[in-house]
matplotlib code that plots the C-alpha trace (Angstrom):
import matplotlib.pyplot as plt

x = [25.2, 25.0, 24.9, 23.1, 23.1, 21.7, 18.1, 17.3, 18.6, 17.3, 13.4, 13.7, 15.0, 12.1, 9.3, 10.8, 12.5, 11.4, 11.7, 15.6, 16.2, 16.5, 16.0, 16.6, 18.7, 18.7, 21.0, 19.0, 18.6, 17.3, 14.3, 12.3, 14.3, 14.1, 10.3, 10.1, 12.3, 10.9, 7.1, 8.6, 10.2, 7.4, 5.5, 7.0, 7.4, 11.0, 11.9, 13.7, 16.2, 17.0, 20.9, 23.3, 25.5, 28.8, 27.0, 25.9, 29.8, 30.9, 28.7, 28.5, 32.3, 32.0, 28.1, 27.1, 24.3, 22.6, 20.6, 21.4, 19.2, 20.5, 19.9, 21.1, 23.3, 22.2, 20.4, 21.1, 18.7, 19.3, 21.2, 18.8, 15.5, 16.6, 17.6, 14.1, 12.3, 14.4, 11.8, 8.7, 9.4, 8.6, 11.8, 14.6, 17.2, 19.9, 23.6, 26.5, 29.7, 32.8, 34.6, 33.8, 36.1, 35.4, 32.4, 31.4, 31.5, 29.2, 26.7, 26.8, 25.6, 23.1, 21.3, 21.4, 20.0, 17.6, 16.4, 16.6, 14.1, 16.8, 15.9, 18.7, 22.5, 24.7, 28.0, 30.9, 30.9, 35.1, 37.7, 35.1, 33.2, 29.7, 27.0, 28.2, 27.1, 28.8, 27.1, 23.5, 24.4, 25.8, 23.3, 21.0, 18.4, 18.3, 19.5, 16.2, 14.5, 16.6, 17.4, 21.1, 23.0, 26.4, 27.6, 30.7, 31.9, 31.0, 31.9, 29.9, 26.7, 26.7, 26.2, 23.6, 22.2, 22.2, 20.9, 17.2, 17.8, 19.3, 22.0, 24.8, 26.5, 29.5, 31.1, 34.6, 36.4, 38.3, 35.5, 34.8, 30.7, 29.3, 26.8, 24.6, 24.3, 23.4, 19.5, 19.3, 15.9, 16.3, 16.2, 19.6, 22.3, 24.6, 28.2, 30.7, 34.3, 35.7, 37.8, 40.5, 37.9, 36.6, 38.6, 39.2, 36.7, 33.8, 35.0, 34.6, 31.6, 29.8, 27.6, 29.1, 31.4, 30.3, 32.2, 31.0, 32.1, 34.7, 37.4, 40.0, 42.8, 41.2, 38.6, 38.1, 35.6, 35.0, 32.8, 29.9, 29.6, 29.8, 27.3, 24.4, 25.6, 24.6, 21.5, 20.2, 20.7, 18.8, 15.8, 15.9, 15.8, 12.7, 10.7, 11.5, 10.0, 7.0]
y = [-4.2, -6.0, -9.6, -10.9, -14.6, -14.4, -16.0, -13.6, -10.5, -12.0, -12.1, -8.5, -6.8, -8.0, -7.7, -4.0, -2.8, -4.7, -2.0, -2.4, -5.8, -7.1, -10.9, -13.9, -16.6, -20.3, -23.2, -26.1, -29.1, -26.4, -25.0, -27.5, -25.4, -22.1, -22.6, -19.5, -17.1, -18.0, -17.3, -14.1, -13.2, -13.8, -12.2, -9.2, -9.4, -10.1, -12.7, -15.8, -17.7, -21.5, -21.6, -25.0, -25.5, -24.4, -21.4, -20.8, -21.3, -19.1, -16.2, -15.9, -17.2, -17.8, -17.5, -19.0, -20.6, -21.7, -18.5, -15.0, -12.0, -9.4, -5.4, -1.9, -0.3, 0.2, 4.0, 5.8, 8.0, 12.4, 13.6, 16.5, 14.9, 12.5, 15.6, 17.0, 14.3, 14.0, 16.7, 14.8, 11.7, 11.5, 10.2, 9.4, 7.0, 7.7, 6.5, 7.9, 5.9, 7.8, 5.6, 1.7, -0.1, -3.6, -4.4, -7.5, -4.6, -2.5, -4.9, -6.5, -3.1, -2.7, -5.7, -4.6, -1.4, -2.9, -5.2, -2.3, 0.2, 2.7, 5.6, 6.2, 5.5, 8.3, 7.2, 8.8, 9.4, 9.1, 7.1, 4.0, 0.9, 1.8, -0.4, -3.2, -6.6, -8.4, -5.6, -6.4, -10.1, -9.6, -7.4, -10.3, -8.3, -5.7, -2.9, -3.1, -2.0, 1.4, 4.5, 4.8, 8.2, 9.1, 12.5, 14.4, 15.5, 13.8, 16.9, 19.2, 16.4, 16.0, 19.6, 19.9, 16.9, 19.0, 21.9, 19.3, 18.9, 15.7, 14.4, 13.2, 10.8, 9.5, 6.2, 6.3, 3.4, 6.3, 8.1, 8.7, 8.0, 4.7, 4.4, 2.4, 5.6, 8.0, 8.8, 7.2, 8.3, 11.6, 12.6, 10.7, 9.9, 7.4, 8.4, 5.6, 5.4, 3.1, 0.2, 2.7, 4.7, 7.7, 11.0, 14.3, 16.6, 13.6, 13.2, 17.1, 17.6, 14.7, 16.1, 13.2, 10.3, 7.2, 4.2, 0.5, -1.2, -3.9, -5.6, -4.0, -6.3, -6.5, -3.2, -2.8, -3.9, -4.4, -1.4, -3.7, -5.3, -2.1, -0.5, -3.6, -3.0, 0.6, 0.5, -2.1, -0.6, 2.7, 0.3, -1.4, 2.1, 3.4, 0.0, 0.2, 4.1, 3.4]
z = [-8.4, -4.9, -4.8, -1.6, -0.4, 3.1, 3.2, 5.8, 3.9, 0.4, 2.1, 3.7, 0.7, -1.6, 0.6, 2.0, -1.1, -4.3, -7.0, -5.9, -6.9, -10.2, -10.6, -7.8, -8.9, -7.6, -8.2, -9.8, -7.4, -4.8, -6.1, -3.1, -0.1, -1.9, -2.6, 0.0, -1.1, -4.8, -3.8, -2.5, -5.4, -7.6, -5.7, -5.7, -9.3, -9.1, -12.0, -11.0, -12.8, -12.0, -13.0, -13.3, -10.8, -13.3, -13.9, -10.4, -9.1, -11.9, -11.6, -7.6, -6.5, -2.8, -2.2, 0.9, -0.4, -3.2, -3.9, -5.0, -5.3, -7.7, -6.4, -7.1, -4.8, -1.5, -1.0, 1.4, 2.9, 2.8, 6.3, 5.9, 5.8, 8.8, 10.7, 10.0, 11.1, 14.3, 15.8, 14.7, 17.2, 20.5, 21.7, 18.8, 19.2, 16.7, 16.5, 14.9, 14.2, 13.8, 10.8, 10.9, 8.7, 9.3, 7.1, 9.8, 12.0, 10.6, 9.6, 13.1, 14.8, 12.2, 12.9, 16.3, 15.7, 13.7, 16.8, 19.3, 17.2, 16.4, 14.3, 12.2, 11.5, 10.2, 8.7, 7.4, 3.3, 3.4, 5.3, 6.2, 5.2, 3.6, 3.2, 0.9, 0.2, 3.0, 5.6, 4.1, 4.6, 7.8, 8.9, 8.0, 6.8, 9.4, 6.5, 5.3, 8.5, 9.7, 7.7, 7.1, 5.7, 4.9, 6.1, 5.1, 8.5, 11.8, 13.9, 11.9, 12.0, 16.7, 16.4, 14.1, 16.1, 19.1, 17.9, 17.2, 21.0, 20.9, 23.7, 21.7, 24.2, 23.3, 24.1, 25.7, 27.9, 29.7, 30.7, 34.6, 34.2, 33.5, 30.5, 33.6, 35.6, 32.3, 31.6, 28.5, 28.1, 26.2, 22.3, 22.5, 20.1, 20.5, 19.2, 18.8, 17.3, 14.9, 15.6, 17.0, 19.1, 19.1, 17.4, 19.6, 17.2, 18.1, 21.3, 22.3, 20.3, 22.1, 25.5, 28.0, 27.4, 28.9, 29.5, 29.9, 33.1, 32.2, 33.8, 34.5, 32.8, 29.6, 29.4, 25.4, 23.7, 20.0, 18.6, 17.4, 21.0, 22.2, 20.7, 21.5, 25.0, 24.8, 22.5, 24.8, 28.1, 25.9, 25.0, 28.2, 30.2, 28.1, 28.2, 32.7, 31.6, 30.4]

ax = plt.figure().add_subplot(projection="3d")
ax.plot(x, y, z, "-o")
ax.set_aspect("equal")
plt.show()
């Protein structure tokens, strides 16, 4: 059971994925500022429960605010059917991240990919965060709006990637070329390491490595800033396109 307390997440999640949550719960005293979130709820035939402040405290320790919404575990969507899909659009946008740990992380480059139209996330199944709780309420409602998978091996998933004609360009501050001087208008993918970069299997399995101009005293960058670089400069190349 995930426990969300972000407003923003709370709203997405029961008007995109109601038959997921299981009841809303709001600390008496703020039914007036949760009136929203309530009609929401109700709406979507999600029951709401109006809880004492003990109880409140007691049941969700550390909520950041004074109402909960109760779901199943997130759903992740089938590798396979995202892959077949990939062939359908005119022009996917899809990222792959090479073993996130940080869950503030993770649910920072969802939102982003959430803002920038991506098509889908792929994830590693072992050895990183998945999409828990505090990513849905970081992500601040942006997990409700882009398909997300888990795959067993990252390698094995570019290649299948590029064999549905997508560039799988990879993200790398030692690279020679700039990710401002790539075409960033193909069937692109978007490859990006973890918080310790990029493995040699992803690395070699990626079509170009691209690096972001920094400084050159200080040129790393965390991977969720690095990514909303990147995803940007890909929506911001196809919106000078069109």
């Amino acid at each position: 059971m995930l426990y969300l307390d972000n407003r923003n997440s709370i709203i997405e999640a029961l008007r995109s994925q109601p038959e997921s949550t299981t009841r809303l719960w709001v600390e008496v005293g703020h039914e007036r500022t949760s009136s929203e979130i309530m009609s929401e709820a109700r709406s979507a035939g999600v029951s709401v429960r109006v809880a004492a402040k003990e109880q409140f405290a007691r049941r969700f320790k550390g909520a950041k605010s004074h109402v909960c919404l109760e779901m199943e575990e997130f759903s992740y969507a089938d590798p396979d059917a995202l892959l077949g899909q990939a062939s359908a659009l005119v022009r996917p946008l899809f990222a792959v991240f090479d073993g996130i740990y940080d869950p503030q992380n993770l649910g920072n480059a969802i939102r982003t990919a959430a803002c920038f139209g991506v098509d889908a996330l792929f994830i590693p199944r072992d050895n990183a965060c998945g999409v828990t709780e505090t990513v849905i309420n970081v992500a601040r409602g942006g997990a409700s709006h882009i398909s997300i998978s888990r795959v067993t091996n990252v390698h094995r998933h570019i290649e299948a990637l590029k064999k549905k004609n997508l560039f799988c360009f990879g993200l790398d501050e030692r690279a020679d070329r700039t990710l401002f001087d790539a075409d960033l208008t193909v069937s692109l993918c978007l490859v990006l390491g973890g918080e310790k970069g990029l493995r040699r299997l992803t690395r070699e399995s990626c079509d170009m490595l691209l690096r972001i101009p920094t400084a050159d005293l200080f040129p790393s960058l965390n991977v969720a800033s690095a990514f909303a670089i990147a995803v940007y400069e890909a929506a911001r190349q196809r919106g000078a396109q069109k």
